[in-house]
C-alpha positions in Angstrom: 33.1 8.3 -14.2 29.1 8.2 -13.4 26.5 7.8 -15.5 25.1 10.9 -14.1 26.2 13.8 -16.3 27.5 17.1 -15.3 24.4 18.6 -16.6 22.5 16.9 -14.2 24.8 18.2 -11.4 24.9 21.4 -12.6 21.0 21.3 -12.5 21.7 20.5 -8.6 23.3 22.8 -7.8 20.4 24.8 -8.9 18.6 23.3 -6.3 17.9 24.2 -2.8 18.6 21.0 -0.4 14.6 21.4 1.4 13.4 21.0 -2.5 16.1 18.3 -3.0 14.7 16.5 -0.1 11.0 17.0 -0.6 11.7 15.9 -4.6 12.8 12.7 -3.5 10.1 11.4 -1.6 8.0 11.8 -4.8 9.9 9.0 -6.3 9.4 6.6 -3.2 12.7 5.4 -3.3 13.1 5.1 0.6 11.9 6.4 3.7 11.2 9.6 4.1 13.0 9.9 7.3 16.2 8.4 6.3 18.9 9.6 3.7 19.2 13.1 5.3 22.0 14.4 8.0 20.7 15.2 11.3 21.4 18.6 12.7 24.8 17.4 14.4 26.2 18.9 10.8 25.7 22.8 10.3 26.9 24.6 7.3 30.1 27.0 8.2 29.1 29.3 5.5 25.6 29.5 4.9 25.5 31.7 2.2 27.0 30.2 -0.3 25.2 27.8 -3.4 24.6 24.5 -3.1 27.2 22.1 -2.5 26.9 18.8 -5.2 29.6 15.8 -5.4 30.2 12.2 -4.7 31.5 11.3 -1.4 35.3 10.8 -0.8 35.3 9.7 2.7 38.0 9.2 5.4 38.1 8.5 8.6 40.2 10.8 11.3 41.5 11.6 14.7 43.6 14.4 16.3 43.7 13.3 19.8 47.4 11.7 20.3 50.0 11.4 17.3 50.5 9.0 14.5 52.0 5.8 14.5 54.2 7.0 11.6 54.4 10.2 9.4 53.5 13.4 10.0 50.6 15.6 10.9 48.7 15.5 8.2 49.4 11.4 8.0 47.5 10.1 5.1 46.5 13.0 2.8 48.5 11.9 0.0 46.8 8.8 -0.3 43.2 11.0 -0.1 44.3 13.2 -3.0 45.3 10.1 -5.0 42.2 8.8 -4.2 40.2 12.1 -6.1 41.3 10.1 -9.4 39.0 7.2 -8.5 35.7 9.3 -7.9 32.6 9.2 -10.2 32.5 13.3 -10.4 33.5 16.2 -8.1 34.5 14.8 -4.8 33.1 16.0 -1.9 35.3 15.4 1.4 33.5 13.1 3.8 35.6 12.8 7.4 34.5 10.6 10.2 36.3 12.0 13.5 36.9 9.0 15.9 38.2 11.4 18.6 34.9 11.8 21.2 34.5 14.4 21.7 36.4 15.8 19.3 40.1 16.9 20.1 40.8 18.9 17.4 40.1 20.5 14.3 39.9 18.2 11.0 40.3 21.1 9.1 41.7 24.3 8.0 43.1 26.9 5.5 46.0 24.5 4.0 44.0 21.5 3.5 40.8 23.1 2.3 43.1 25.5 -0.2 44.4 22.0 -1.0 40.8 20.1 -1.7 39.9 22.9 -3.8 43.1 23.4 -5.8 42.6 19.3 -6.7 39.1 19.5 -7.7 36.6 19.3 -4.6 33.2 20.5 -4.1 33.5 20.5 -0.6 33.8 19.0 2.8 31.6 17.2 5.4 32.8 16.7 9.0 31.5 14.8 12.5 34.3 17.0 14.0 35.7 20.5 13.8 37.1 23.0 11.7 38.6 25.8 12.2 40.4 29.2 10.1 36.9 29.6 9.3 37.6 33.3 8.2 40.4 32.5 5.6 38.6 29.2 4.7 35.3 31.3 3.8 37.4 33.6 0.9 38.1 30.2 -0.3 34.1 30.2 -1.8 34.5 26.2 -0.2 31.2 24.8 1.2 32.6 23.3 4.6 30.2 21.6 7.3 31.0 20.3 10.6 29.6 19.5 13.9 31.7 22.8 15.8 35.0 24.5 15.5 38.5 24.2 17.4 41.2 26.4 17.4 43.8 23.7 17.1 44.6 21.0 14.8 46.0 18.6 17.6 47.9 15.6 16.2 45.4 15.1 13.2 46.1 12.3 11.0 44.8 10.2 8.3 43.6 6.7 9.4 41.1 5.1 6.3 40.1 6.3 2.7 37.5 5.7 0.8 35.4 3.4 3.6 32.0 3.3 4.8 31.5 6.3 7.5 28.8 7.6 10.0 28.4 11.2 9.5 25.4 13.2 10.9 23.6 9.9 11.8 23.7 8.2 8.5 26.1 6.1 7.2 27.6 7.1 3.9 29.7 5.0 1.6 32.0 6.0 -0.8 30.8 7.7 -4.0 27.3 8.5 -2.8 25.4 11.8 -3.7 25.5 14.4 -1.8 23.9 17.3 -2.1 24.2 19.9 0.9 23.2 24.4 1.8 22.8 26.1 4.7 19.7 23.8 5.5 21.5 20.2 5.7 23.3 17.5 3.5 21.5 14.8 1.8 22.1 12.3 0.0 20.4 11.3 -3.6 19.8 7.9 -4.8 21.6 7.4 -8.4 18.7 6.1 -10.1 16.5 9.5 -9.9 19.3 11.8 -10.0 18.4 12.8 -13.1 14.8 13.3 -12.4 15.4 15.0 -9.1 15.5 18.9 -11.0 13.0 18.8 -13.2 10.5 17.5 -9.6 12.4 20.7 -7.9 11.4 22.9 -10.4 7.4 21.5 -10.5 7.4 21.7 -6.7 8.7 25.4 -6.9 6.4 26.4 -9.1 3.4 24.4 -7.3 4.7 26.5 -4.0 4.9 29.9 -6.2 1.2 29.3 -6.6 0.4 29.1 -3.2 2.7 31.3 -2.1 1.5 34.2 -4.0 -2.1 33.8 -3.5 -1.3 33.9 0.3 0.9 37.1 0.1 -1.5 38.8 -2.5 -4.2 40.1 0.0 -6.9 38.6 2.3 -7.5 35.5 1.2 -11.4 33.6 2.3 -11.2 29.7 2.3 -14.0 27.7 1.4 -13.7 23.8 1.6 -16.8 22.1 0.2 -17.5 20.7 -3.2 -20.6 23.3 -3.7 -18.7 24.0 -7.3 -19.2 20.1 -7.9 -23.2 20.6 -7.5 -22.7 18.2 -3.6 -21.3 19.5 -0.5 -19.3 16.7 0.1 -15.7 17.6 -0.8 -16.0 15.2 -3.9 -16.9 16.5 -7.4 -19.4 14.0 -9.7 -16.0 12.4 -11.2 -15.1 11.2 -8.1 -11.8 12.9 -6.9 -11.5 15.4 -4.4 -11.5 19.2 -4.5 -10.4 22.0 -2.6 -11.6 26.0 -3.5 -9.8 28.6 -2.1 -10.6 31.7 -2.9 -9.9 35.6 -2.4 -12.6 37.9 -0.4 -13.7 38.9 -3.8 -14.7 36.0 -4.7 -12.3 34.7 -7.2 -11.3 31.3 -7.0 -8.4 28.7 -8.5 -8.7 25.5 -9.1 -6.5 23.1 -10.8 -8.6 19.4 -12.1 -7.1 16.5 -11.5 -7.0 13.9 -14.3 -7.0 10.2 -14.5 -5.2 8.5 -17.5 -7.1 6.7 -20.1 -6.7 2.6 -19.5 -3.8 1.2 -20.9 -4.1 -1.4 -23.7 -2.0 -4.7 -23.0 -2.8 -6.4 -25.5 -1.3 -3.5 -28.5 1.2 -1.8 -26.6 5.0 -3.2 -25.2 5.6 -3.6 -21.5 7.0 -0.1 -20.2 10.5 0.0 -18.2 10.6 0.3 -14.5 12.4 4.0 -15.6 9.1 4.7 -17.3 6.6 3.2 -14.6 8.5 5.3 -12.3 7.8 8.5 -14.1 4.4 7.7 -15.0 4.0 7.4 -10.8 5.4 11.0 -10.7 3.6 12.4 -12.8 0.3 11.3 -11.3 1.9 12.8 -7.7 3.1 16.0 -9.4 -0.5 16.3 -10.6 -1.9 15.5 -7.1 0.5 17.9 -5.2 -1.0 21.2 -5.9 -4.9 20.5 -5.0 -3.3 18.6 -2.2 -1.1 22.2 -0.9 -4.2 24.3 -1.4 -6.3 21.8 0.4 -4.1 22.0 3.4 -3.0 25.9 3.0 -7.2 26.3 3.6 -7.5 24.1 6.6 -4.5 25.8 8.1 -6.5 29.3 7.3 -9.7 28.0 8.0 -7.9 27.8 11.8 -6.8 30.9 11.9 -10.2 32.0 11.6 -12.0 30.8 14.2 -11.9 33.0 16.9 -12.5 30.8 19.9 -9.9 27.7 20.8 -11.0 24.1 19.6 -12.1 21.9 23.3 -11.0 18.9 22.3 -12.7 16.1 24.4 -11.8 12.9 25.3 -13.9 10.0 24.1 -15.3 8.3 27.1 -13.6 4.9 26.0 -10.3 6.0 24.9 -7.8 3.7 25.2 -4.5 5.5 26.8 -1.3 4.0 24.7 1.3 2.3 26.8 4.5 4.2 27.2 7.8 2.4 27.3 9.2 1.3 30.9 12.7 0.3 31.6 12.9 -3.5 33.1 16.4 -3.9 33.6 17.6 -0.2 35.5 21.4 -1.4 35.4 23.3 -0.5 32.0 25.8 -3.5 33.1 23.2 -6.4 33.3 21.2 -4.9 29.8 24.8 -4.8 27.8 25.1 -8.4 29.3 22.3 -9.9 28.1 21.2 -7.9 25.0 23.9 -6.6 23.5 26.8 -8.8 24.2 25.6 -11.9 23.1 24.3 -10.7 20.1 27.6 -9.5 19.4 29.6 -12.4 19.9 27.4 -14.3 17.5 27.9 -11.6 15.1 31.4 -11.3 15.4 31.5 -15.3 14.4 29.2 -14.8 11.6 31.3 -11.8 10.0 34.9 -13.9 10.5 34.5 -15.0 6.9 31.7 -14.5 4.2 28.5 -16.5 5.0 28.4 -19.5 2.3 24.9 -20.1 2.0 21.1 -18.5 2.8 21.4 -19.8 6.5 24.9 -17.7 6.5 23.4 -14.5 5.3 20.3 -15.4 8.1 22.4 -15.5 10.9 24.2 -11.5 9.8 20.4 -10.2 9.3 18.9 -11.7 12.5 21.6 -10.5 14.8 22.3 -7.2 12.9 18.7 -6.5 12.9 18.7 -6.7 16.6 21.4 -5.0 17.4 19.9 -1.9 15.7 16.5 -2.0 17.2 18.3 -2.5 20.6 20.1 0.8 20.1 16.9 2.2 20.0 16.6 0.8 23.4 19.0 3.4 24.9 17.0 6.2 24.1 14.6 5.0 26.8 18.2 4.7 29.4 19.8 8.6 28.6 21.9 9.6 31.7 21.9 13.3 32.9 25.2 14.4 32.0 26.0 14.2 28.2 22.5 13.2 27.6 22.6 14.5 23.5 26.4 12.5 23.4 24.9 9.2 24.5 22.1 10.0 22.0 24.1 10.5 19.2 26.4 7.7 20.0 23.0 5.6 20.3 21.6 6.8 16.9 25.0 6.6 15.1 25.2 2.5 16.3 21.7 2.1 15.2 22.5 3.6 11.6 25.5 1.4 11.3 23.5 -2.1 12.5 20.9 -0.8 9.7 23.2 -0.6 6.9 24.6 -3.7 8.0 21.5 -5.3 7.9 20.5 -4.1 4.4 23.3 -5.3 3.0 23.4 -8.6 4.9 19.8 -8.6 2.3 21.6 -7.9 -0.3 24.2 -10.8 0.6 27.0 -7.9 -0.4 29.9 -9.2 2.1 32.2 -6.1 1.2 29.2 -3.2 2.0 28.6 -5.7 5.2 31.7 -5.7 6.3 32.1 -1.7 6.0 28.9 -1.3 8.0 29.9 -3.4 10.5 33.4 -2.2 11.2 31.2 1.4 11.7 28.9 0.3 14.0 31.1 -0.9 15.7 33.8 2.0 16.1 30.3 4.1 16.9 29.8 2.1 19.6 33.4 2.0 20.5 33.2 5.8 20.1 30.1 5.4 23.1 32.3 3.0 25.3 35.3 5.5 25.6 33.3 8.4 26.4 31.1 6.8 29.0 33.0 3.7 30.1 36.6 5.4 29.9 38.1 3.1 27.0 36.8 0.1 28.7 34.6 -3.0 26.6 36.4 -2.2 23.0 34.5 -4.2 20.7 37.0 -5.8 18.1 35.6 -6.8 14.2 
């Protein structure tokens, strides 16, 4: 089982996925544009509560039959698999087919899930008996529905998979409403309420002073005896008050200095909350700060002219060199490839090993980002996607190629590679199959 307890997940699930999302960056765990689906993955049922497990994922396809078994070719293996999870398993499918032939999903399997024990299901592909699956009470979110379930089958459990432009590996976090799915890293987990509840209530504050009537904003530090914006104690202030003249504020504090010399060494757990704190305590002056300046705009009656300085210098924008997609897959990509493919026969054996994974992975990612700039006309959000989903997998690849963690590599690189497999039979008819 994981170390995180039910009563933290029960605490999530208390928890609205925006307040999820916005808690985690206080920790400064990662980027705060990564960890998140993109908006390929909408919630089927919007209205019910949060969705919290640990990712089961599979990978599927519907498009022609299995090469032995049935239609629903692998489930008993998934189901088996629910034993292994940290917690509640939530149902993680990668759809191969592109665009999607048929549904992953429907009333039997779902019925299924939740009769076993699942929190609910994630898709890149389809689902569909929405109506019966809804009764159900099962949080389900895909990319679209389909009336059919095609020849849907089973391939992998329990490998790495790229969902929603992220890749997610078995027994992540997820946390997911009617806003998005998120992952959450392990080691806040447990912190992650207790931050949503002090950003609620910071937001309650503001919100409520909004709503209450006509609110006057006043941005100086006049209360600090200067009108600079910074009180004698050196921090900054922000006054925002009602036309009556009322005012809040809320001081900020710095902590006394820290005696070496007397007191132990403190954990990274406890640095790490200290560092909250001392953001939880900056977050509400910083709201009302910029809840004035956003009223302070509304204002002024006439429209800001904003100038140009007379020196400016105008940013280059990005030019394609090479215009045909044959010569840049030649020469960028396919290179880079073959010297990957060599490096990931067989774990690396030593730091030049592990160099050779990082340098080509690293490129390959940043190269998808090179397609962005080379979107056809027709299936323009496809290629996109197919673009974004290779650059995910080349950047898991690459941070565990840091990590020197052969199996996580060799999971990430097996998905970038079916995502750009996935790219190749969509716009190049099957043709240039990349094999691991």
């Amino acid at each position: 089982m994981s170390d995180i307890s039910s009563a933290t997940l029960a605490a999530l699930g208390r928890c609205d996925t925006p307040t999820v999302c916005n808690a985690i960056e206080l920790f400064s765990v990662r980027p705060r544009s990564s960890g998140y689906m993109n908006r390929s993955i909408q919630a089927c049922f919007p209205k019910l509560p949060p969705m919290v497990g640990f990712a089961l994922t599979s990978t599927f396809r519907a498009l022609s039959p299995p090469r032995g078994g049935d239609a629903y070719a692998g489930m008993e293996g998934q189901l088996e698999a629910f034993e292994k999870s940290p917690g509640p398993p939530v149902i993680v499918f990668q759809d191969l087919d592109e665009p999607s032939a048929a549904a992953t999903f429907g009333e039997v399997m779902c019925t299924t899930y939740k009769a076993f024990g699942a929190a609910g299901l994630i898709t890149s592909g389809t689902g569909r008996d929405l109506d019966q699956v809804e009764v159900l009470e099962f949080p389900a979110f895909t990319s679209g529905t389909c009336c059919s379930h095609g020849s849907c089958h089973i391939l992998s459990v329990n490998v790495a998979v790229v969902v929603g432009g992220i890749t997610i590996y078995p027994g992540d976090l997820l946390h997911g409403d009617c806003n998005g799915i998120t992952t959450i890293p392990p080691e806040i987990a447990s912190e992650v309420p207790d931050a949503c509840a002090e950003l609620a209530d910071a937001e309650k504050i503001v919100l409520d002073y909004v709503r209450g009537g006509q609110p006057t904003v006043s941005i100086s530090g006049s209360s600090c005896g200067n009108d600079s914006g910074i009180c004698q104690t050196g921090q900054p202030s922000a006054k925002v008050g009602r036309s009556s003249g009322s005012a809040f504020r809320r001081p900020l504090h710095r902590p006394l200095p820290r005696d070496s010399s007397t007191e132990p060494a403190r954990s990274a757990s406890e640095t790490n909350r200290e560092i909250f704190n001392m953001k939880r305590l900056l977050l509400l002056p910083a709201i009302c700060l910029i809840v004035a300046v956003v009223l302070s705009r509304l204002d002024q009656t006439e429209p800001i002219a904003r100038a140009s300085a007379p020196n400016a210098v105008v940013p280059a924008e990005a030019e394609v060199v090479e215009d045909s997609m044959h010569e840049f897959m030649e020469y960028v990509f396919q290179p880079t490839y073959r010297r990957l493919k060599a490096s990931m026969a067989e774990e690396p054996k030593d730091n030049n090993g592990w160099k050779a994974v990082k340098s080509d992975s690293l490129i390959l990612a940043e190269s998808c980002n090179l397609l962005f700039a080379r979107t056809p006309k027709e299936h323009g959000d496809d290629w996109n996607n197919h673009a974004a989903e290779s650059r995910t997998g080349g950047a898991a690849l690459y941070a565990a190629a840091k990590d020197k963690d052969f199996a996580k590599a060799t999971a990430s690189y097996k998905a970038m590679l079916e995502s750009c497999n996935a790219c190749h039979r969509q716009f190049e008819n099957g043709k240039h199959i990349l094999q691991p």
